[in-house]
C-alpha positions in Angstrom: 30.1 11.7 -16.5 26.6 12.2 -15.2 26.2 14.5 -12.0 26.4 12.8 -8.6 22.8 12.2 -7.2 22.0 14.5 -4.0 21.2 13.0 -0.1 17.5 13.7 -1.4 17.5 12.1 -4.8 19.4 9.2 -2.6 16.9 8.9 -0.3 13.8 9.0 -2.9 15.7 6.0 -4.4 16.3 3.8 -1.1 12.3 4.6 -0.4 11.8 3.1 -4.0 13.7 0.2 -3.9 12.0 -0.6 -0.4 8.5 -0.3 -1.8 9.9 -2.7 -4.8 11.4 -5.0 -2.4 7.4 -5.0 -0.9 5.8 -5.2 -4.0 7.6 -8.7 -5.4 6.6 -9.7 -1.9 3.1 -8.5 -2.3 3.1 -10.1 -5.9 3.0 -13.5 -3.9 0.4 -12.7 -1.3 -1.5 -12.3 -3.9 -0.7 -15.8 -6.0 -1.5 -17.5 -2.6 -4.9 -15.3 -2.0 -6.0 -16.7 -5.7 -4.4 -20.0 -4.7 -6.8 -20.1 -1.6 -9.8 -18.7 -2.8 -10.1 -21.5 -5.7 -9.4 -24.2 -3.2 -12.0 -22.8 -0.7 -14.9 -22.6 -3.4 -13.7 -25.8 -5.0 -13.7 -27.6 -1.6 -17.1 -25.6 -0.9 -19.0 -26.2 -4.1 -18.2 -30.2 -4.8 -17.5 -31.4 -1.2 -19.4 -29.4 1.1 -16.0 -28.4 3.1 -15.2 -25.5 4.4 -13.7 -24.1 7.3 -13.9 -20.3 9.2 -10.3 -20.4 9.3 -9.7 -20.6 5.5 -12.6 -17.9 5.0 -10.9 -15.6 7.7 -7.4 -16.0 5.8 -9.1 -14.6 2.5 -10.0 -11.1 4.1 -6.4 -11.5 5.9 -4.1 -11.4 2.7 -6.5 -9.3 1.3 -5.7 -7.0 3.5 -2.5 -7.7 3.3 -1.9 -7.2 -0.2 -4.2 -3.5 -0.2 -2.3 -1.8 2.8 0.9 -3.4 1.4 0.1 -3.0 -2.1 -0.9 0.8 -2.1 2.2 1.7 -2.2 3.7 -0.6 -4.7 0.7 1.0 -7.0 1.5 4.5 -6.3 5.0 4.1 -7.7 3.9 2.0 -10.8 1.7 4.2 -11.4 -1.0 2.0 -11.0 -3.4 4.8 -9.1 -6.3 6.5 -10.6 -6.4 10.0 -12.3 -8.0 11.5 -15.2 -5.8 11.5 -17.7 -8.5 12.8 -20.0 -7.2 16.1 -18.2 -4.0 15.6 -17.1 -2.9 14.7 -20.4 -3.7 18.2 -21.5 -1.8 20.3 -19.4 1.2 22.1 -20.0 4.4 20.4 -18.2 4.2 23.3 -15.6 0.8 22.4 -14.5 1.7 18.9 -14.5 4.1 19.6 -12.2 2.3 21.4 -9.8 -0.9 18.6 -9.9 1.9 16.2 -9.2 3.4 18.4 -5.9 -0.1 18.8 -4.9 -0.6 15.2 -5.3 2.1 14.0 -3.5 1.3 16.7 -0.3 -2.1 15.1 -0.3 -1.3 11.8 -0.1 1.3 12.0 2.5 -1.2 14.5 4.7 -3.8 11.8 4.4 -1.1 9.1 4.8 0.0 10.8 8.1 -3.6 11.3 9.7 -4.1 7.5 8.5 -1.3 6.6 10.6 -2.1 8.7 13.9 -5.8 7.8 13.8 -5.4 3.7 13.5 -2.2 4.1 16.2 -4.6 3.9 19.2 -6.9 1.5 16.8 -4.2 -1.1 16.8 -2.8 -0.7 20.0 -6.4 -1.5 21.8 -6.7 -4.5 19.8 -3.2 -5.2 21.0 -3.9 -4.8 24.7 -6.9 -7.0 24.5 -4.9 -10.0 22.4 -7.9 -9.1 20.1 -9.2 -12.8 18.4 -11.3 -13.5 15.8 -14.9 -13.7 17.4 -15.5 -16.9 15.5 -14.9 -20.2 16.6 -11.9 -21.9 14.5 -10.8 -18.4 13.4 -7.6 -16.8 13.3 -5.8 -15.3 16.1 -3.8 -12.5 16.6 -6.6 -10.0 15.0 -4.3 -7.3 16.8 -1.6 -8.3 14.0 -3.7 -7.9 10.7 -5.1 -4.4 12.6 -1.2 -3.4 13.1 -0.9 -3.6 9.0 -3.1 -0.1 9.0 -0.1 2.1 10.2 2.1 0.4 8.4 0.5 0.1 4.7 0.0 4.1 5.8 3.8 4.8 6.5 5.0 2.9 3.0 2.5 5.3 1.4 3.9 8.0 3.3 7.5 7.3 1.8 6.5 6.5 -1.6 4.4 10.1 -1.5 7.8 11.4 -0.1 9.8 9.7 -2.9 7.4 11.0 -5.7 7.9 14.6 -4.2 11.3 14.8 -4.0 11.4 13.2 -7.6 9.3 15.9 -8.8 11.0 18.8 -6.8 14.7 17.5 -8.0 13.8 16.9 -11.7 14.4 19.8 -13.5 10.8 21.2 -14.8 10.3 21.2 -18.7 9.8 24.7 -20.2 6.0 25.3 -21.5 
């Protein structure tokens, strides 16, 4: 019988499946982003249409999808690193490269968070609009996605260092 998980490997996992949960979610914001673009330069290019509206909903689910997504990537993996080094390292070093990572990325998470809280709450107070006319309100809305893409890359950099800390470390 396999040992019982501890509250920490627990939590790591309920962080996990949140981020997944996102990630399918994000998985459609972007079909719809692809969706709209090709409409907009269809309707664009062969019947001179187009509205500010449409235009301003690209940049919105892109958006979107990066602050959401980022941490969908970190957990698959998706982020960048030079493997031309990392493959070359003993387990041990790997180990420490991926504690170091993980503290980085939830320090830079954190100030993320605290610097874009007064960001988003100004635009917030001010019902902050798109300055064009026909564009999308609620500008205060897409602006709240900063601290929150931030705080799902906080817990997936939490998740990824209590996987590393709780996995047993290979021997050298």
């Amino acid at each position: 019988m396999p040992p019982r998980p501890g509250a920490a490997t627990t939590l790591a996992s309920g962080i996990e499946r949140l981020i997944d949960a996102i990630g399918r979610v994000i998985l459609w914001v972007t079909l719809a982003m692809i969706v709209l673009v090709a409409t907009n330069v269809l309707l664009r290019y062969s019947l001179s249409l187009g509205s500010v509206w449409a235009q301003e909903l690209e940049w919105h689910l892109l958006a979107t999808l990066i602050l959401l997504g980022m941490s969908y990537a970190l957990q698959r993996g998706d982020n960048v690193r030079v493997d031309l080094f990392y493959a070359r390292y003993t387990p041990g070093t790997k180990r420490l490269v991926n504690i170091a990572s993980a503290l980085l990325t939830l320090i830079v998470a954190l100030i993320f968070i605290k610097l874009s809280w007064a960001y988003v709450g100004q635009s917030f107070s001010i019902d902050e609009k798109s300055a064009d006319p026909g564009g999308i309100p609620w500008r205060w809305l897409l602006k709240g996605l900063i601290p929150v893409g931030f705080a799902l890359l906080a817990l997936q950099a939490l998740a990824e260092l209590i996987r590393v800390l709780t996995t047993r470390p290979s021997s050298d």
